[in-house]
C-alpha atoms as one frame of an Amber mdcrd trajectory, in Angstrom:
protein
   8.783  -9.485  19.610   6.518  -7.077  18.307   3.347  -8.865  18.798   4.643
 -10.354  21.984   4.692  -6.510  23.533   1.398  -5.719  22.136  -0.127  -8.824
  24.000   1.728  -8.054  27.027   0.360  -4.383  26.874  -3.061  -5.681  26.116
  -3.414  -8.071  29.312  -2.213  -5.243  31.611  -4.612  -2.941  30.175  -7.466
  -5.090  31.189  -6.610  -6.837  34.008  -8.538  -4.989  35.975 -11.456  -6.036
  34.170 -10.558  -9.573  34.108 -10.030 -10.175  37.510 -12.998  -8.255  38.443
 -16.693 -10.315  38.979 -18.961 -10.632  36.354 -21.552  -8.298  37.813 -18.757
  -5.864  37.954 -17.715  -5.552  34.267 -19.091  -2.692  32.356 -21.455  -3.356
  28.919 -20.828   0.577  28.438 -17.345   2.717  27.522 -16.369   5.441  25.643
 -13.728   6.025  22.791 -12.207   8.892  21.866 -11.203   9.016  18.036  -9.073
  11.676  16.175 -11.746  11.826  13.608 -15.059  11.359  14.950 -14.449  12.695
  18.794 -15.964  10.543  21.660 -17.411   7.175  20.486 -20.159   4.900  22.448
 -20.471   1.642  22.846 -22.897  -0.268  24.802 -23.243  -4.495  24.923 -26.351
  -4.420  27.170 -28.687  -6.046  23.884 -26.219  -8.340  24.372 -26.735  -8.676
  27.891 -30.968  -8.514  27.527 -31.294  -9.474  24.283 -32.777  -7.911  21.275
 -36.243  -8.316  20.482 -36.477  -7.175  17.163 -37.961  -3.628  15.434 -35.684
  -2.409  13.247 -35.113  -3.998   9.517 -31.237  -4.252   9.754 -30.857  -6.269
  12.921 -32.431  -9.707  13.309 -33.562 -10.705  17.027 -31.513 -12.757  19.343
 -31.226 -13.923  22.761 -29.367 -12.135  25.651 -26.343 -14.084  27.018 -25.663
 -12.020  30.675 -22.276 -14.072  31.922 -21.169 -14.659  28.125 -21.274 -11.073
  26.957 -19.651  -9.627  29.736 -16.999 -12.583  29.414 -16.721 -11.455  26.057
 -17.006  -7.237  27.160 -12.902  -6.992  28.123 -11.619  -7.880  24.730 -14.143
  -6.247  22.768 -13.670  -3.075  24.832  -9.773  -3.646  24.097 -10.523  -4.399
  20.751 -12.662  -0.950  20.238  -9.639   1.470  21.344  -7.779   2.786  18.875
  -9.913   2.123  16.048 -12.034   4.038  13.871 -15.951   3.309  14.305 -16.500
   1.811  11.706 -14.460  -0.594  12.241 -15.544  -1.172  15.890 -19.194  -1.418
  14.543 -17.969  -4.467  12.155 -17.077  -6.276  15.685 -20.450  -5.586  16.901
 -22.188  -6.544  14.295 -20.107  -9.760  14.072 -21.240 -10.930  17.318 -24.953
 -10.345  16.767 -24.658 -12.925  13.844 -21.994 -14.901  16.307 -25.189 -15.039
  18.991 -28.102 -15.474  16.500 -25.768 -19.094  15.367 -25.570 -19.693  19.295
 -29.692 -19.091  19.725 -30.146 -22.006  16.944 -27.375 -24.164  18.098 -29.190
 -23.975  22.239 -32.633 -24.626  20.311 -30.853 -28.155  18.669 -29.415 -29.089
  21.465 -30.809 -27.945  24.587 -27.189 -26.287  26.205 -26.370 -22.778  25.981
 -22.231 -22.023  25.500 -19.728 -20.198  27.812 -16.153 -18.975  26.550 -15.126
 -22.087  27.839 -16.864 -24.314  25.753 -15.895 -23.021  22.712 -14.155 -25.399
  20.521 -12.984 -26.012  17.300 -16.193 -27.522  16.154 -17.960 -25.295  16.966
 -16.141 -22.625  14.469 -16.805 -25.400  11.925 -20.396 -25.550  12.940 -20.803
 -21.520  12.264 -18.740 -21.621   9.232 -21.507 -23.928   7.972 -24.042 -21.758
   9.172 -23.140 -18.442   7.837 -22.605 -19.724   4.179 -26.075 -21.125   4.486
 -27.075 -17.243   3.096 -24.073 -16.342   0.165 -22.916 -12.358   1.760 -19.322
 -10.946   0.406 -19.010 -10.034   4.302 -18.992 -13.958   5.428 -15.193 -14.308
   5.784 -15.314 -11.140   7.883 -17.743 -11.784   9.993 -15.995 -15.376  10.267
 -12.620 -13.632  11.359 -13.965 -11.083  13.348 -15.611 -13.476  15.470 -12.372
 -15.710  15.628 -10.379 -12.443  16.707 -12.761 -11.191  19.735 -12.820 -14.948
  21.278  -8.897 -15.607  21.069  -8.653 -12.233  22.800 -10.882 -13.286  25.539
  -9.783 -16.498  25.982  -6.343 -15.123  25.944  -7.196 -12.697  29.101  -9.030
 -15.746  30.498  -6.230 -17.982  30.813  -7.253 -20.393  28.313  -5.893 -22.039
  25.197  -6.201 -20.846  21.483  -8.942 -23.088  19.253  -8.282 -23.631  15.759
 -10.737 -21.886  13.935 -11.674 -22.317   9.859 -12.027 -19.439   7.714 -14.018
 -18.948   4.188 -11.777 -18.414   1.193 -12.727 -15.902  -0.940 -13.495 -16.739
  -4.210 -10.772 -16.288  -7.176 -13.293 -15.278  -9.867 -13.051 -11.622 -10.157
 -16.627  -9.788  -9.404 -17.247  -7.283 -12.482 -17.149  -4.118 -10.698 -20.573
  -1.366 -11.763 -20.065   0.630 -14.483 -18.610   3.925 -13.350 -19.814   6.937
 -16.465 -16.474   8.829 -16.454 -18.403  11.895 -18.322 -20.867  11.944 -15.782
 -18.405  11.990 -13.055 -16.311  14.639 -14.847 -18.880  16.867 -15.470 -20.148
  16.617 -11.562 -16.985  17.855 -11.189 -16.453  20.478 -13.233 -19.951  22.063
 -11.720 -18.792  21.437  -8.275 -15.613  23.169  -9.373 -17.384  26.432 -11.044
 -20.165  26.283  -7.763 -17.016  26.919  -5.446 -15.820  29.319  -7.865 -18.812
  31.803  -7.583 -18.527  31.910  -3.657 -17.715  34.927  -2.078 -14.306  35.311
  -0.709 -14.476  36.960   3.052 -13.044  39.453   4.041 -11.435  38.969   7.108
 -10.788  42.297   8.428 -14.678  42.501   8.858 -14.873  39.920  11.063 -14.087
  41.984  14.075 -17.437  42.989  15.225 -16.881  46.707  15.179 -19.788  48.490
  14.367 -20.720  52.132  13.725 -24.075  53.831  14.374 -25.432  55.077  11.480
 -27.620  51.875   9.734 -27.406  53.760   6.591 -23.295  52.911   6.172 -22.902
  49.515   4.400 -20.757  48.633   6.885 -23.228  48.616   9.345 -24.688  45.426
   7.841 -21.620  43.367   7.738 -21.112  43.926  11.634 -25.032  43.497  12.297
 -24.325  40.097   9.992 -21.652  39.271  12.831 -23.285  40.106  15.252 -26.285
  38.334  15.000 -24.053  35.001  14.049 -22.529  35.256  17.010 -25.918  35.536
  18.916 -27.075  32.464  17.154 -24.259  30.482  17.809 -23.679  31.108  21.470
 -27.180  31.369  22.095 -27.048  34.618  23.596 -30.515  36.116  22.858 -29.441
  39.434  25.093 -29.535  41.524  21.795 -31.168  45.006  22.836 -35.087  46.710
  21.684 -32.619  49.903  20.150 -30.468  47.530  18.265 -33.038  45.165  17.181
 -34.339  48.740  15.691 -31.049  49.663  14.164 -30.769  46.159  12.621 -34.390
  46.323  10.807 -33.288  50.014   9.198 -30.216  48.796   8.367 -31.053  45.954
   6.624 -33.931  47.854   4.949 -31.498  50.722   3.654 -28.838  47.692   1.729
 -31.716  45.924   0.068 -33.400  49.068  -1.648 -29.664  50.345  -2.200 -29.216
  46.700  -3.957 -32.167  46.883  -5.694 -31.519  50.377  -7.295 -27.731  49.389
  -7.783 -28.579  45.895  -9.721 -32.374  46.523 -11.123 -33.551  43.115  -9.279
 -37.103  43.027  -8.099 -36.160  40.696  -4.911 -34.790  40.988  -2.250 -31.780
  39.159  -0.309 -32.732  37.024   1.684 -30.818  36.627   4.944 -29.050  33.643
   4.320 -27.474  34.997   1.633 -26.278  38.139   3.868 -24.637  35.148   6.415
 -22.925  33.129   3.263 -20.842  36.356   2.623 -18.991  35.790   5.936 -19.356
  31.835   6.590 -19.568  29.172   4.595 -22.822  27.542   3.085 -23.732  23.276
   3.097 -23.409  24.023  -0.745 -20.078  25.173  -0.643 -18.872  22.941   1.192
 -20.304  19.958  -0.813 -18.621  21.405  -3.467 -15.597  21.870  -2.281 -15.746
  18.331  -0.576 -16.822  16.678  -4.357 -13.649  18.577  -5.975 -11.589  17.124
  -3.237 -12.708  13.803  -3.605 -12.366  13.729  -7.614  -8.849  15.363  -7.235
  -7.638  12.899  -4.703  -9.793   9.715  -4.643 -10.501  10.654  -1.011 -13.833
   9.777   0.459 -14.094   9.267   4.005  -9.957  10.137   4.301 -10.582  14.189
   3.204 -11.739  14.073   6.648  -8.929  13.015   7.830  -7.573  16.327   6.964
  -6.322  18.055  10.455  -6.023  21.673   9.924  -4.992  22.233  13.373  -1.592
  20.273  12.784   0.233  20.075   9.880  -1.198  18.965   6.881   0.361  20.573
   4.251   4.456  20.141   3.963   5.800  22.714   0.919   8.747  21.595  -0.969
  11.909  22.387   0.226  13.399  24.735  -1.719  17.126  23.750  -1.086  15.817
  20.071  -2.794  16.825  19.137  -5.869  13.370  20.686  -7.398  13.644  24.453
  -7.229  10.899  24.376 -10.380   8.323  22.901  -7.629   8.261  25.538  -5.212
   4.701  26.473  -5.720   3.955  22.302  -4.455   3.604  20.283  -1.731   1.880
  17.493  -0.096  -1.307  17.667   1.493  -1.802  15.430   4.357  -4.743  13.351
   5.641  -5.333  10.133   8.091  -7.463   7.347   6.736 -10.161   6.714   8.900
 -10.386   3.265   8.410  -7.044   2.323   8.636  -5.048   5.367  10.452  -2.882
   5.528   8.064  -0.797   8.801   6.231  -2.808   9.059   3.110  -0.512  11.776
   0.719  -1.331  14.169  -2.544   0.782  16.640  -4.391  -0.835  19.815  -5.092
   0.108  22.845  -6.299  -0.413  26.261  -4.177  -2.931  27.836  -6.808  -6.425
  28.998  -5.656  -8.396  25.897  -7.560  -5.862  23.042  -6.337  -6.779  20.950
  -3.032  -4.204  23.091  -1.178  -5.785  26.253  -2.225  -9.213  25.252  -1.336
  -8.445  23.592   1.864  -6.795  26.810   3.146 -10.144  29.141   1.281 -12.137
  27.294   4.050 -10.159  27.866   6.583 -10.335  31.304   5.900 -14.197  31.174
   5.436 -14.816  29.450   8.729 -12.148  31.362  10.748 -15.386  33.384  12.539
 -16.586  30.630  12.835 -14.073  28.491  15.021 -13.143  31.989  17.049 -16.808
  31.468  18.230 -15.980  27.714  18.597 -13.005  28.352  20.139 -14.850  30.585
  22.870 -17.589  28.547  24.005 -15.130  25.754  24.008 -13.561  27.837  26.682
 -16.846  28.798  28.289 -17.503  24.907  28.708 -14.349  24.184  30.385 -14.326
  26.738  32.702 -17.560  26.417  34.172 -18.775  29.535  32.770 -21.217  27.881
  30.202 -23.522  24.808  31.030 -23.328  21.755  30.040 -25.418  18.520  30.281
 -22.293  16.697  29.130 -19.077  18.844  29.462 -16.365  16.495  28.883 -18.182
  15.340  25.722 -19.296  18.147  23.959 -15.765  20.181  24.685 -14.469  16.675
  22.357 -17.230  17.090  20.038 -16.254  20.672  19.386 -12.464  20.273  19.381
 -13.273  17.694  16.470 -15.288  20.152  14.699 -12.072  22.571  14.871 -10.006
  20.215  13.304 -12.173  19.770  10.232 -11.828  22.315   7.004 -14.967  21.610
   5.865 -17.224  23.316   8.395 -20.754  25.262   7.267 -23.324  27.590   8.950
 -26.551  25.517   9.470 -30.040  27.430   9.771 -31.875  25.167  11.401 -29.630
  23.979  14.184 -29.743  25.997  17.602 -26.994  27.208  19.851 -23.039  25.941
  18.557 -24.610  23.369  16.619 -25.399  25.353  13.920 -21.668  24.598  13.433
 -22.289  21.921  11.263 -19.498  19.497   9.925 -19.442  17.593   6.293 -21.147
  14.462   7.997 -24.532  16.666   7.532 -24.206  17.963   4.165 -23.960  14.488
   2.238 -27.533  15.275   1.674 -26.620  18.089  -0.465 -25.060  15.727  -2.651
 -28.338  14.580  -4.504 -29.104  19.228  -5.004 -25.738  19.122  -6.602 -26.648
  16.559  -9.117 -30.366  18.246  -9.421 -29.150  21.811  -9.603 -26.170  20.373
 -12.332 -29.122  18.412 -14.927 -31.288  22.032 -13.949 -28.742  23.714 -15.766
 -28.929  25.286 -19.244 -26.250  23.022 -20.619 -27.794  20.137 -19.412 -30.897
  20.531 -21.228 -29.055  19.667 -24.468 -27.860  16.235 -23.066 -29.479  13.007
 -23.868 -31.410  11.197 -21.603 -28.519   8.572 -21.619 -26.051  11.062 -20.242
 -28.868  12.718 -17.596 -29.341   9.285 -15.997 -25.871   8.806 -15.969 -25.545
  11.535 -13.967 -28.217  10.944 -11.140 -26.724   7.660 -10.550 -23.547   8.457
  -9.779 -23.036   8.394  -6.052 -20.249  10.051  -4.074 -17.963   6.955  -3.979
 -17.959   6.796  -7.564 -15.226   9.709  -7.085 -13.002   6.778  -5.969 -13.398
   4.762  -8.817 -12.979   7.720 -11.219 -10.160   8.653  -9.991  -8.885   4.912
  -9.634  -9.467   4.980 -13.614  -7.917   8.410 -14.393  -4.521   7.663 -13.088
  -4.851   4.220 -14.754  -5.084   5.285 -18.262  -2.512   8.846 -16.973   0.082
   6.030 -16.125   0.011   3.601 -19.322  -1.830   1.027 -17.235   0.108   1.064
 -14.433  -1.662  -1.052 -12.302   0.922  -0.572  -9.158   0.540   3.329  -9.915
  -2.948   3.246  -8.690  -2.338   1.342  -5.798   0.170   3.880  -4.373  -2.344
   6.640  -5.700  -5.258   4.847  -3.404  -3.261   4.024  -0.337  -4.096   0.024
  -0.861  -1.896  -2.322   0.642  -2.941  -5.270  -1.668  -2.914  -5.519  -5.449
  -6.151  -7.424  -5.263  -8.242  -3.948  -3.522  -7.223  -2.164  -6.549  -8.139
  -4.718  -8.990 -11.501  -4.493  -8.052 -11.547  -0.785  -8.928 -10.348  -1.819
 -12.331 -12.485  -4.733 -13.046 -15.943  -2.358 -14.695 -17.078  -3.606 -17.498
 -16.142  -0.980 -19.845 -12.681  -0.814 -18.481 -12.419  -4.218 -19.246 -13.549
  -4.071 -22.831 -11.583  -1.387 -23.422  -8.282  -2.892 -22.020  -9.279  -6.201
 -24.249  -9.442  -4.141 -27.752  -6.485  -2.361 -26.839  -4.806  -5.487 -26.239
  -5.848  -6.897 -29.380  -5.269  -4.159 -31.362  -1.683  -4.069 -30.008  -1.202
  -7.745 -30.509  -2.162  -7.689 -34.399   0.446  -4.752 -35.029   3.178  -6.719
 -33.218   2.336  -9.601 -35.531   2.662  -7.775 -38.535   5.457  -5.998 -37.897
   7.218  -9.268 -36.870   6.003 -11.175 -39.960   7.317  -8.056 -41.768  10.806
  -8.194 -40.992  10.714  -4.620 -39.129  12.379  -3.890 -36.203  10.285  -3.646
 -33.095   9.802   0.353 -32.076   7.778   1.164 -29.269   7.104   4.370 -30.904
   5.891   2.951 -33.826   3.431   0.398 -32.004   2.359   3.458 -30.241   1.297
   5.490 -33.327  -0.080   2.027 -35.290  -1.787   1.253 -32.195  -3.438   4.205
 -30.697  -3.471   6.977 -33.258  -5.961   7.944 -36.198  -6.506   4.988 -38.140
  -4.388   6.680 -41.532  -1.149   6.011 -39.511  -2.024   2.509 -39.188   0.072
   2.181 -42.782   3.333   3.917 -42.464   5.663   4.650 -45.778   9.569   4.819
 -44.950   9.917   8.382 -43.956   7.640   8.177 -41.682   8.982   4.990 -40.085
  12.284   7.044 -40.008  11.007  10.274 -38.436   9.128   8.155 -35.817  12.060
   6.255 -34.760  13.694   9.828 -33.544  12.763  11.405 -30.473   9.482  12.690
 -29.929   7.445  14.774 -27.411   3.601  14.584 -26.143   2.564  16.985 -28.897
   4.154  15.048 -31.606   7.295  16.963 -32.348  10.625  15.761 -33.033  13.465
  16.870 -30.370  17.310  16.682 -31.056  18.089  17.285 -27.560  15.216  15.155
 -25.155  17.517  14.980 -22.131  19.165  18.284 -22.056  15.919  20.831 -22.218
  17.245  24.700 -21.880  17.315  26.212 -18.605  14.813  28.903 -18.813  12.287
  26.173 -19.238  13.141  23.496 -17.534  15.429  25.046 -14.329  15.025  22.444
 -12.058  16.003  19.640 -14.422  17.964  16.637 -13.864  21.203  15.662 -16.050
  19.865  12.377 -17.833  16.806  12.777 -17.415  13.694  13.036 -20.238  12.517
  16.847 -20.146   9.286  16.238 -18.119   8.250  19.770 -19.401   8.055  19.076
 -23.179   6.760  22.615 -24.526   7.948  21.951 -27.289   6.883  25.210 -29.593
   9.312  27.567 -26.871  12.460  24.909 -27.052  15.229  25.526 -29.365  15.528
  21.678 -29.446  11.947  21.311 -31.036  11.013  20.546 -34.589   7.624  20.124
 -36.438   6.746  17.567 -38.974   4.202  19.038 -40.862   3.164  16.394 -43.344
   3.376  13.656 -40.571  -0.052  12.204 -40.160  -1.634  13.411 -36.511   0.660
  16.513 -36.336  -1.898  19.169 -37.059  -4.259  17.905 -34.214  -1.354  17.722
 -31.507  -0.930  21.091 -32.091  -4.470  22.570 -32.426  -5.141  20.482 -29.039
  -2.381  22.245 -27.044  -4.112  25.641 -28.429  -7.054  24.546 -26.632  -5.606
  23.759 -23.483  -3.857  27.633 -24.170  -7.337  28.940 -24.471  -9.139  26.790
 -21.701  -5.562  28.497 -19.253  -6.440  31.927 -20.560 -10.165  31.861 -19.576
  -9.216  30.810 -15.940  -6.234  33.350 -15.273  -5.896  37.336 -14.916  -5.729
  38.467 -18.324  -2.206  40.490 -17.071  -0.966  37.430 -15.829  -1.670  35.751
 -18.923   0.155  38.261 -21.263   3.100  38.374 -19.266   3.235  34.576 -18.863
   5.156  31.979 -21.397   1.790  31.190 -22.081   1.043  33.837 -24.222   4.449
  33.637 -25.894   3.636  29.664 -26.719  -0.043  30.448 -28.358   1.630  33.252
 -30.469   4.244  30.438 -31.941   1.631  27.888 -32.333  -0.524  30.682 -34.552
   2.352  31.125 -36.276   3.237  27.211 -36.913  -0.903  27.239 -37.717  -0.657
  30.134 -40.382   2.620  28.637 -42.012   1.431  25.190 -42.627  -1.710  24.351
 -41.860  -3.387  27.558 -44.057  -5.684  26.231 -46.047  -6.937  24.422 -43.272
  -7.094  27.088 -40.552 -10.647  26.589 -39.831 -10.509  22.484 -39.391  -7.809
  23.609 -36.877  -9.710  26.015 -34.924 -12.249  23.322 -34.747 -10.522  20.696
 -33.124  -8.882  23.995 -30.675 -12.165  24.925 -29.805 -13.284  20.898 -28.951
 -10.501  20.421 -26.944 -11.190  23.584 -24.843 -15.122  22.264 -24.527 -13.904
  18.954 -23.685 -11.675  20.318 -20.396 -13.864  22.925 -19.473 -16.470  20.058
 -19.043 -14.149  17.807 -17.347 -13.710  15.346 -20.162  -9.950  16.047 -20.137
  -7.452  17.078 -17.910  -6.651  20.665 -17.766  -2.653  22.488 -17.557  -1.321
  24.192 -14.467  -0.948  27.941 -15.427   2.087  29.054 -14.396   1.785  30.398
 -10.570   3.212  33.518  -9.644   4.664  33.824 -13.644   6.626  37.306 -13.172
   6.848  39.678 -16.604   9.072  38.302 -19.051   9.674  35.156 -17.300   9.135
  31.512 -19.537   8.161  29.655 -16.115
């Protein structure tokens, strides 16, 4: 019933069109998408044909009455979509007319809609799997789909039509480094980091007379931002004067204040107050690695709601520093969702710092939007660039460009991917980098932005035990076979095979052994240091009791205390599991592995307490936890304090680089309190 409104919808929509002569029926419309604001498309190559000139398209002969019986349903078949996938269409039917140029050369008769038939589906089938592309069976379909719609609005019949099965062997996805994507991260992370926060109360252009007050050049900063992005060259001869001395007066005060022998340039005056392509990029790369979101960050509509906080009445009161941030998938329009904590580094803390960055910005938007619409501004194209700027409010991740003129220096992420390739050069520019290998350097200039995806396909892979239906949820796909094909490298593969194996011998022996089969003991046999692959009988009986992440034995794993756990469920397994501040906890010093479970937690302690006020940090559990775990350090580990600290200090390397994931410190941790 469904599909039988959407057709009847569909041939009222263009009836107009249908009925209407052929002369009559445009080759040109416009789309507006949420996304990507008004969208073009014109048939008329179609119509003339194309002649050739540029590499991607191949020349073919225009079809006058065919494309414009053709025009209704690919118009219909254009709305609603996003353009990418309205270019596929297009580009289906220049292959779909290059098969009907060879197939009039054969035989001497052009084609019509009406004289499509089942053979000749058959007969292009043939043809396009004459040159092997992964895109055949689209192209096939797509084809299929825009004839069935017009012969549907011409009052014909349906032709059967074959399709090209994809082939069942599994294509060996490219090696994705996860180091080099990590640490492309982690800079991206640290480059957002040293941006300046604005400061929004001097973003009122009030200014004062005197050019020797410092806060003359933050409203001559504004001021001449605004000229640049209205285009309003109307500044005056006096304050073009005042600008020069003021400007003059804050470099040599900067240079006395800081010893530097250069001066600030102008640029980086404007990147106090709006945001800079490399910010941006940044912030866009830290996005993408946190979410797996590509194309769908852009998706992100700050002008609605996309971010819903946790309801504090639900049964997590522990969570009320989350919630989800929302975005629509471009290609497919759907919800795409991500948990995120409300902390200054998370994606809901850096889509909101851009906001806040561009706010001038979008006032001065806003304004000429209003200009435009009211007939106060020209336009060539009113209607189209009022769209194209409404889409540009939507976006977070908006930039000041130098070079454009007028409100195009209003630049969104579409223009900075280019900055992509300086991250990567300023990253292997770096000190640290020097001291890589050359392996590791060219692992990190081929990484390309999409590789984000596929890192963060295999992150919650191995995070979830291998949860294959995990990462489908995690990347929005609605078929288990898309998200194989993230999982399908060749080192993932490996890996998962000597895992396997390794797994598959232990079972054996412990069958042939007579034991009792323990997950927990397959777990240490399996993936732990390669001492615990022979257990005696204590160990065997302390690993058969309850353990935690760091190692440690609990007598009470579904009943954590209060102060630690508050939003807990009865029943459940404490999903907390800090184990040194719980009553419940207890250490097994001689077990094999315990020392390094615990010096690793230190590390994360340390990696916390180098990202957080230092007050925050002493009043927080945190600094109660690394006081016990000194203590558990000194008590039983003694003599080997400094092989400790060592594997501390590694662990701290390894997440500051990215190599690891890092802990949440606790947000808004009030004195005293073990949240």
């Amino acid at each position: 019933m469904k599909g039988l409104r959407k057709s009847r919808r569909l041939d009222a929509t263009v009836a107009d069109l249908t009925q209407a002569e052929p002369e009559a029926i445009p080759l040109t419309w416009l789309t507006t998408d949420h996304l990507c604001g008004t969208v073009r498309y014109d048939l008329s190559e179609f119509e003339t044909g194309y002649a050739g000139g540029d590499a991607r398209k191949e020349p073919f002969e225009g079809r006058p009455d065919f494309i414009r019986e053709l025009a209704p349903a690919l118009r219909e078949l254009t709305r609603g979509v996003s353009p990418d996938v309205g270019e596929r269409r297009v580009v289906a039917l220049r292959h779909f007319f290059r098969f009907l140029d060879r197939q009039k050369h054969a035989s001497g008769k052009d084609v019509s809609l009406r004289a499509i038939t089942s053979e000749t589906g058959y007969l292009y089938r043939s043809y396009l799997l004459e040159t092997p592309r992964r895109v055949n069976p689209v192209l096939l379909a797509n084809t299929h789909e825009i004839l069935e719609v017009a012969r549907r609005l011409a009052g014909l019949t349906s032709v059967e039509w074959p399709i090209i099965r994809k082939s069942n062997t599994p294509q060996v996805h490219r090696d994705v480094d996860p180091l080099a994507v990590a640490r492309i991260r982690a800079f991206a992370l640290r480059r957002f980091r040293r941006g300046l926060p604005v400061d929004l109360e001097a973003t009122t252009p009030a200014y004062g007379d005197d050019p020797l007050d410092p806060a003359c050049v933050s409203g001559v900063i504004l001021e001449d931002i605004e000229a640049a992005i209205l285009d309003d060259a109307s500044l005056s001869e006096d304050r073009q004067k005042f600008r020069t001395q003021a400007f003059a007066h804050h470099r040599r005060a900067k240079r006395m204040k800081t010893g530097l022998n250069r001066e600030e340039t102008t640029p980086a005056y404007i990147a106090r107050f709006v945001p800079t392509s490399e910010e941006v990029m940044a912030a866009y790369v830290v996005i993408a690695a946190e979410t797996g979101w590509i194309d769908t960050a852009k998706g992100i509509d700050i002008t609605g709601q996309w971010f819903i906080p946790r309801d504090l009445n639900e049964s997590h009161p522990d969570s009320q520093d989350r919630g989800i941030v929302i975005a629509r998938r471009p290609k497919t329009r759907d919800l795409m969702r991500h948990v995120s904590t409300m902390s200054p580094l998370s994606v809901h803390g850096i889509v909101r710092r851009l906001d806040e960055r561009s706010r001038f910005m979008r006032e001065l938007v806003q304004s000429r939007i209003d200009a435009v619409r009211n007939g106060i501004a020209q336009s060539s194209d009113p209607e189209n660039e009022i769209q194209r700027l409404e889409t540009r409010l939507r976006s977070p991740f908006l930039f000041y460009s130098h070079t454009a003129k007028g409100v195009k220096r209003v630049e969104m992420i579409d223009s900075a991917w280019r900055h992509f390739e300086d991250l990567k050069k300023a990253l292997l520019a770096t000190r640290r980098a020097q001291s890589w290998s050359d392996e590791e350097r060219e692992a990190i200039s081929a990484i390309q932005f999409s590789d984000f995806r596929d890192g963060f396909a295999d992150r919650v892979f191995e995070e979830s035990g291998g949860n294959l239906f995990a990462v489908k949820a995690a990347l929005g796909h609605r078929r288990t076979s898309s998200t194989t094909h993230y999982l399908a490298q060749r080192r993932q593969v490996a890996a998962s095979f000597q895992k396997f194996a390794a797994f598959t011998g232990v079972l054996i022996e412990e069958v042939e052994s007579g034991f009792r089969i323990d997950p927990k003991i397959l777990m240490a046999r399996c993936y732990t240091a390669d001492q615990i692959r022979t257990l005696s009988p204590e160990q065997r009986a302390t690993l058969s009791g309850p353990r935690t992440r760091m190692g440690m034995g609990c007598s009470a794993p579904t009943d954590p205390p209060a102060e630690l756990a508050p939003g807990h469920r009865s029943g459940d397994i404490c999903s907390v599991q800090r184990c040194v501040l719980c009553r419940h906890g207890y250490f097994f010093p001689n077990e094999p592995g315990a020392m390094s479970a615990l010096a690793e937690r230190l590390g994360e302690i340390h990696h916390a307490r180098t990202t957080m006020p230092i007050d925050l940090f002493n009043r927080s559990s945190l600094n109660v936890e690394m006081t016990g775990i000194a203590h558990a350090r000194d008590t039983f580990f003694s003599a080997r304090s400094d092989e400790f600290e060592a594997i501390a200090e590694a662990a701290r390397q390894d997440i500051s680089e990215g190599r690891r994931p890092s802990i949440e410190p606790p947000h808004g941790a009030s004195p005293g309190s073990l949240a």
